[in-house]
TISELUM-151717 format. One line per field, with one value per residue: residue number from 1; residue in three letters; x, y, z of N, C-alpha, C, O in turn. Coordinates in pm, whole numbers, padded with zeros to 5 digits. Each point is the difference from the previous one (the first is absolute). Layout:
N
nr	NUM	...
rest	ALA	...
n.X	X	...
n.Y	Y	...
n.Z	Z	...
ca.X	X	...
ca.Y	Y	...
ca.Z	Z	...
c.X	X	...
c.Y	Y	...
c.Z	Z	...
o.X	X	...
o.Y	Y	...
o.Z	Z	...
***
This chain:
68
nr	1	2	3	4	5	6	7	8	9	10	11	12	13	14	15	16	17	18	19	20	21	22	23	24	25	26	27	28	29	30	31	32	33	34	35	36	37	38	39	40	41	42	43	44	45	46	47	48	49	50	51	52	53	54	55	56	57	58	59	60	61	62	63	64	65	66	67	68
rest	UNK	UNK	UNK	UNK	UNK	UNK	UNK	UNK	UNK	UNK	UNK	UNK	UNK	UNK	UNK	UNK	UNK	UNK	UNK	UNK	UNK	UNK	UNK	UNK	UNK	UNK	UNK	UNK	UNK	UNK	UNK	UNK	UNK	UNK	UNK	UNK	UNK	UNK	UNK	UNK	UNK	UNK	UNK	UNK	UNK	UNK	UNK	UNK	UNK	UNK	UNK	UNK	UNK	UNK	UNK	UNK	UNK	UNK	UNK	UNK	UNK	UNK	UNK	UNK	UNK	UNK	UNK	UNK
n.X	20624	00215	-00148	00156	-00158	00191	00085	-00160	00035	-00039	00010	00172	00128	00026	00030	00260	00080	-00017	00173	00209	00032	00127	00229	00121	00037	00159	00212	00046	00100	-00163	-00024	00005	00059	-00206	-00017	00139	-00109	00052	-00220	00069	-00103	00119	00115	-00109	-00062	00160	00042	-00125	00062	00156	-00021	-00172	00127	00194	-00091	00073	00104	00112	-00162	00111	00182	-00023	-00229	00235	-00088	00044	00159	00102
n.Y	10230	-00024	00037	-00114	00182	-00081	00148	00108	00001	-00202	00206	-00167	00176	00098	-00062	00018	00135	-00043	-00127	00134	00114	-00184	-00054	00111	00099	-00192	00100	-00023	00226	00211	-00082	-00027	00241	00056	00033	00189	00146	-00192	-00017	-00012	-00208	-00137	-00124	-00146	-00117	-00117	-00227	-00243	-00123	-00139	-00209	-00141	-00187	-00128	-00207	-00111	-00094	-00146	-00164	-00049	-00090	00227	00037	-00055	00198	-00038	-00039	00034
n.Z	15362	00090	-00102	-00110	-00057	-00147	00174	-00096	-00144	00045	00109	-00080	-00097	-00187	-00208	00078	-00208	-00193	00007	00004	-00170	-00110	00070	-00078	-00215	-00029	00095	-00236	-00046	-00112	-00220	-00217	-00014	-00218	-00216	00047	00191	00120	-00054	00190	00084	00166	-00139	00020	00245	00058	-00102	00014	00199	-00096	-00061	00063	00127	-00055	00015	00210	00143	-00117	00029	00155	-00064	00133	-00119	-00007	00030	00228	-00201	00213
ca.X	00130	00047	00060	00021	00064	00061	-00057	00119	00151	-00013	00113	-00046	-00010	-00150	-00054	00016	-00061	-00113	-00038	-00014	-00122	-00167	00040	00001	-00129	-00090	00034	00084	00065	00021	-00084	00136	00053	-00077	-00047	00108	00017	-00113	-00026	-00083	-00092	00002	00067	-00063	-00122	00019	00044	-00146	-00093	00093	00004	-00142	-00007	00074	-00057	-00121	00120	00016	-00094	-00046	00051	-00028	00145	00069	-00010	00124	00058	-00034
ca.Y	-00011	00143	-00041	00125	-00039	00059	00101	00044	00087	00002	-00085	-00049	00098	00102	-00130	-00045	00107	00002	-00087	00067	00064	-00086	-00122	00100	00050	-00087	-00031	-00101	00014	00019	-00102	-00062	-00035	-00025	-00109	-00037	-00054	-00014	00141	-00008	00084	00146	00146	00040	00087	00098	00089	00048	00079	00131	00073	00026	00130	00120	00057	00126	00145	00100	00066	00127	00137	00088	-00009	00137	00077	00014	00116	00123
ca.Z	-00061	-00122	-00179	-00062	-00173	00002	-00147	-00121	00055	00168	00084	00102	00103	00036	00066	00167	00097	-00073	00030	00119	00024	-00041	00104	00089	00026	00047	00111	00019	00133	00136	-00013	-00005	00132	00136	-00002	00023	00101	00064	00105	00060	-00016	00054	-00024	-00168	00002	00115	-00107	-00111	00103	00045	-00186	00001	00068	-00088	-00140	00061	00062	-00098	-00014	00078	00012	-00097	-00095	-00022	-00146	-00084	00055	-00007
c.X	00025	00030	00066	00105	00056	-00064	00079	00166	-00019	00150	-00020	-00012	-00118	-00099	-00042	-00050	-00170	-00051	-00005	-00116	-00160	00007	-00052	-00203	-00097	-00004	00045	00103	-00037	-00095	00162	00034	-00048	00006	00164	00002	-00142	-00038	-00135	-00123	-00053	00118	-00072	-00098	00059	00074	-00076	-00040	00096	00000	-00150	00021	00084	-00114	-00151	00064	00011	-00113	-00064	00085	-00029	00154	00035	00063	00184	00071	-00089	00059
c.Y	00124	-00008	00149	-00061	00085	00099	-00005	00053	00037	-00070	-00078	00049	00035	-00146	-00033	00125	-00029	-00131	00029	00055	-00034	-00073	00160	00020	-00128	-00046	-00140	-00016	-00060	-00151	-00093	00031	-00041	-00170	-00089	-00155	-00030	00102	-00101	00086	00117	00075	00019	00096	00160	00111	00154	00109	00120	00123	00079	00136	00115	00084	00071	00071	00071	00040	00051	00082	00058	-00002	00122	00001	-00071	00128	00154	00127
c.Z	-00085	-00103	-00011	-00165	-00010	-00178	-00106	00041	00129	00016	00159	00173	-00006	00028	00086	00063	00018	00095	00149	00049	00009	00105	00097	00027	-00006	00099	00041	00066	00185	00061	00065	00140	00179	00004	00021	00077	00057	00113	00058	-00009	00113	-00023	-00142	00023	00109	-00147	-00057	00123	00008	-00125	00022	00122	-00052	-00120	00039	00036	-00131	-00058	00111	-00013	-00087	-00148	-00009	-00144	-00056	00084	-00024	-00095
o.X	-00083	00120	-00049	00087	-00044	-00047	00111	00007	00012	00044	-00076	-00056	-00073	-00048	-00118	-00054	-00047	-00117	-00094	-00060	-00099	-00115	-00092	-00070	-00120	-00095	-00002	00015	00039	-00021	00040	-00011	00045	00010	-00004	00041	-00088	00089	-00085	-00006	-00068	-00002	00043	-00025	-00066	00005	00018	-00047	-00033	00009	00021	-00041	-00051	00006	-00078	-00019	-00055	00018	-00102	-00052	-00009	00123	-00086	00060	00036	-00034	-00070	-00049
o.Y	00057	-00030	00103	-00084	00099	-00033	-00055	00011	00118	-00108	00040	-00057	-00033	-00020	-00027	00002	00015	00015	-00045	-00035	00058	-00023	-00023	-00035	00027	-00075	-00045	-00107	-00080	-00015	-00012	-00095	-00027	-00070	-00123	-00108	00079	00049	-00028	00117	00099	00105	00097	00091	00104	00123	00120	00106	00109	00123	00119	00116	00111	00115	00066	00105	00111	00111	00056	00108	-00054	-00014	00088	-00089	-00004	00058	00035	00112
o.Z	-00071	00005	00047	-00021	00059	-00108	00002	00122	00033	-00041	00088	00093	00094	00111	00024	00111	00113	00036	00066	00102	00044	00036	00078	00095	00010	00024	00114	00058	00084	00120	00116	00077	00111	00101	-00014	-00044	-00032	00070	-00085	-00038	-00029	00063	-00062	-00080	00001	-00004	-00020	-00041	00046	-00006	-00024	-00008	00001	-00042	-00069	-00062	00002	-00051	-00040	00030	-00110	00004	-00002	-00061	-00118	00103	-00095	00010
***
């Protein structure tokens, strides 16, 4: 769960900004939309097999410096 207290002379904008960002980097979002709808369990695993093969493709490729 997220608590957030509001500071001294915090307005309720920076707040909600503040509260944005903590829902953001605990991944309560992206928790929330997976968890939207029911996913079977073979589209849950061909998920997990498609995501494992993208994430060896990008570590065999050599890394490039960026722009030249």
């Amino acid at each position: 769960m997220v608590k957030i207290v509001l500071r001294e002379r915090e307005s309720a904008q920076e707040a909600v900004r503040r509260l944005r960002k903590i829902v953001e980097r605990s991944g309560l979002k992206r928790e929330m939309r997976r968890r939207e709808y029911c996913e079977k369990p073979s589209e849950v695993k061909r998920r997990e097999k498609n995501r494992a093969i993208r994430r060896a493709k990008a570590q065999s490729r050599p890394q490039t410096g960026g722009r030249a």
